[in-house]
C-alpha positions in Angstrom: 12.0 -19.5 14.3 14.3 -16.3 14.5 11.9 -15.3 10.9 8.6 -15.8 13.2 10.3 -14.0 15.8 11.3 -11.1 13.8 8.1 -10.9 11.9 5.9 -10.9 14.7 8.0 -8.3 16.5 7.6 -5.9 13.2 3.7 -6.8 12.9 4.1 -5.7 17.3 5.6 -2.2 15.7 3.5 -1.7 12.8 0.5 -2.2 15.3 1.8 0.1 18.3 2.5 2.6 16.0 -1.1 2.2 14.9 -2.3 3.4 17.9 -0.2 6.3 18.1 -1.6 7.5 15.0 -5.3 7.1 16.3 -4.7 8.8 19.5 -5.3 12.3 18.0 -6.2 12.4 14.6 -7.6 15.6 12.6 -10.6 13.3 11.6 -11.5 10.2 13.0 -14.1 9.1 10.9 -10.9 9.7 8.0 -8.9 7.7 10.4 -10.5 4.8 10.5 -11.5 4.3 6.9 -7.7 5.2 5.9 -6.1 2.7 8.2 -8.8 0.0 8.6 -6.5 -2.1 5.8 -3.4 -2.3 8.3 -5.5 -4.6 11.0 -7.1 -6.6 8.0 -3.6 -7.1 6.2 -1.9 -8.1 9.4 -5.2 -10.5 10.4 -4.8 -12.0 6.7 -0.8 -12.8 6.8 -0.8 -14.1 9.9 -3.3 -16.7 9.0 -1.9 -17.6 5.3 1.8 -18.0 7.1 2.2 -21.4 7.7 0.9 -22.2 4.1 2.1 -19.5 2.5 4.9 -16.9 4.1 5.8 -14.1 1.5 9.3 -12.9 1.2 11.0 -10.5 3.4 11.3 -7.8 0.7 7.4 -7.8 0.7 7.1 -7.9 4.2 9.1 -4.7 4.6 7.2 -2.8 1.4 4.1 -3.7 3.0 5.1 -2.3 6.7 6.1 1.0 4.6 3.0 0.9 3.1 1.4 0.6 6.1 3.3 4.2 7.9 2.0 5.9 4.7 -1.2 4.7 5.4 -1.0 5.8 9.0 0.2 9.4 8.5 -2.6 10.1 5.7 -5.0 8.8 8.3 -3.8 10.6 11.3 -3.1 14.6 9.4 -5.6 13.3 6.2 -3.8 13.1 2.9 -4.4 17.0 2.5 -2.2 18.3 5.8 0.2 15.9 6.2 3.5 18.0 7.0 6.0 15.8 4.1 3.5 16.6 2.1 3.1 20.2 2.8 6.9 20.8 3.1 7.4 19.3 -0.9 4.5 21.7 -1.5 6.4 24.4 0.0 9.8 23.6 -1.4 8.6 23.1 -5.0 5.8 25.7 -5.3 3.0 23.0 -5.9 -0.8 23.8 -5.8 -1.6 21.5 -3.8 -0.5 18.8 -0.9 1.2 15.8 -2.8 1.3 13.2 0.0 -2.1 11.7 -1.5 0.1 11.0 -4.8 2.6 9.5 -2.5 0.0 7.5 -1.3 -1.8 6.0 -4.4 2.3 5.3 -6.0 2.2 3.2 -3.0 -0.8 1.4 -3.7 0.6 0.5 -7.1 4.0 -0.6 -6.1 3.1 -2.7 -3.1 0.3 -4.8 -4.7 1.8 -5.0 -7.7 4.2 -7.0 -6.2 2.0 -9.1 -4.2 0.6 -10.1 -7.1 3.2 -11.1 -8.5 4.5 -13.5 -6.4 1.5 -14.9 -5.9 1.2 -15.3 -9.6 4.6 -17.4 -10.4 4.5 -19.0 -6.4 1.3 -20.7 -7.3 2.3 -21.6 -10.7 -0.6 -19.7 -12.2 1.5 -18.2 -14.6 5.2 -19.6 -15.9 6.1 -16.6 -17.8 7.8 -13.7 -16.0 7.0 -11.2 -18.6 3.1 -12.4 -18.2 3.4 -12.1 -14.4 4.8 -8.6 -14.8 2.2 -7.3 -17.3 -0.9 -9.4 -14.8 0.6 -8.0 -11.4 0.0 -4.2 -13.1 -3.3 -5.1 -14.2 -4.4 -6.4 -10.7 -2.7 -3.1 -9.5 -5.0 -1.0 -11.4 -7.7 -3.4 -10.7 -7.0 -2.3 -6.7 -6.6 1.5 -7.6 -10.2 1.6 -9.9 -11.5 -0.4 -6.6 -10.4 1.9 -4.2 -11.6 5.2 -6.2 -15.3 3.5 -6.3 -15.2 2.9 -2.3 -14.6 6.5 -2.2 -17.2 7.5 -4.6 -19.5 5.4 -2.8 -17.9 7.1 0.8 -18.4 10.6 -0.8 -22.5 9.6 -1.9 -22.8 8.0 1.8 -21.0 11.6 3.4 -22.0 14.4 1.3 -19.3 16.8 2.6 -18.0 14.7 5.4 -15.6 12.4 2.6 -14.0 15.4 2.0 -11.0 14.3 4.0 -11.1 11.1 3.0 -11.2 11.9 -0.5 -8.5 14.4 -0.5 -9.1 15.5 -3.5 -7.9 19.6 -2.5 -10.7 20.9 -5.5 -8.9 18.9 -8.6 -11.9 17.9 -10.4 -9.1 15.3 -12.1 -7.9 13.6 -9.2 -9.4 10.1 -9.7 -8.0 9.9 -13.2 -4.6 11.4 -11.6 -4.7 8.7 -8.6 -4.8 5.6 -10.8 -2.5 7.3 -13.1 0.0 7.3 -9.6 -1.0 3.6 -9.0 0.2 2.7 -12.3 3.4 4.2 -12.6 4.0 2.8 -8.7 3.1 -0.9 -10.5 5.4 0.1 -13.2 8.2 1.2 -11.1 8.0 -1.7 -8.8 8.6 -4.0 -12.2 11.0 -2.2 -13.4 13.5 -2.0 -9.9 12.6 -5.6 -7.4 12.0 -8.6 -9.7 15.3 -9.5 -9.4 15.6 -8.8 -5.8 12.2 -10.8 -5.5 13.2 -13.4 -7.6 16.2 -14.5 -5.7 14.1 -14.3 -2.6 11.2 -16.5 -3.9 14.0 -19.3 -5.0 15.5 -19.2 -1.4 11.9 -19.7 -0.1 11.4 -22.9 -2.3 14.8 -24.3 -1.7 13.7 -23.7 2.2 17.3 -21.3 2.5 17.9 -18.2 3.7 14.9 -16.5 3.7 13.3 -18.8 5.7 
């Protein structure tokens, strides 16, 4: 019960700080295709949590997740002020919050899918799960980069902001390149952590 309680009070925060971040965006059309996975992700835990409730280190990537998500859809990837200040500091050309953003979407569903690779059994080897929860990583970063092709043939010059691409004529290649070091990375740092956390979920422990 205190797990429900806790849960339900971050998926309150996560979802009031959603609205803050739509009150004034720079682009609202941006906005909503930039954030519209927070509302679906909540909608999709929530129903899968009596049968299947992930561990409290995803729980917590994905609300991170979730605040990048949030600031690149309130400023747009290309203005967001983190990302202008690392700009700034380091003398890039251009606005690197959009990397920030795609490392994300490696890491986080990398993850995912690996738990929900060994939790369901659908895989016993952990080196397998690991090279399969990178491959469904990509898989999510090469989907993502068509939606936005398909957004930019929809727009014309109103994807712009979605795309925030900032004139690199490389930055779909660079994106997935992000996504897979981020799926990488998350292999290389949390299994362990994970794989503790998935044992107290079967023996019904702690992280219940």
């Amino acid at each position: 019960m205190a797990r429900a309680t806790r849960l339900l009070l971050l998926a309150a925060l996560t979802l009031a700080l959603l609205g803050v971040s739509g009150l004034a965006p720079h682009d609202r059309a941006t906005w909503w295709m930039e954030t519209l996975p927070i509302p679906i992700g909540i909608a999709v835990m929530a129903a899968t949590y009596r049968r299947f409730p992930l561990t409290p280190l995803l729980y917590g990537l994905i609300f991170c997740h979730a605040l990048i998500l949030m600031a690149g859809g309130a400023y747009t990837y290309a203005r967001v002020p983190l990302g202008a200040w690392v700009e700034a500091a380091f003398h890039l050309a251009r606005n690197p919050y959009d990397k920030l953003g795609h490392v994300a979407q490696g890491f986080v569903p990398a993850l995912v899918a690996r738990e929900i690779l060994l939790r369901q059994e659908y895989v016993a080897g952990r080196r397998m799960a690991a090279f399969l929860a990178v491959c469904v990583a990509l898989a999510i970063s090469a989907t993502y980069e068509l939606v936005e092709w398909g957004a930019a043939l929809a727009m014309g010059q109103g994807a712009d902001e979605f795309l925030g691409t900032q004139g690199d004529p490389w930055d779909t290649q660079s994106d997935m390149f992000a996504a897979l070091l981020g799926a990488i990375a998350a292999m290389l740092t949390l299994v362990r952590v994970q794989d503790r956390q998935i044992d107290a979920l079967r023996r019904g422990g702690a992280a219940r």
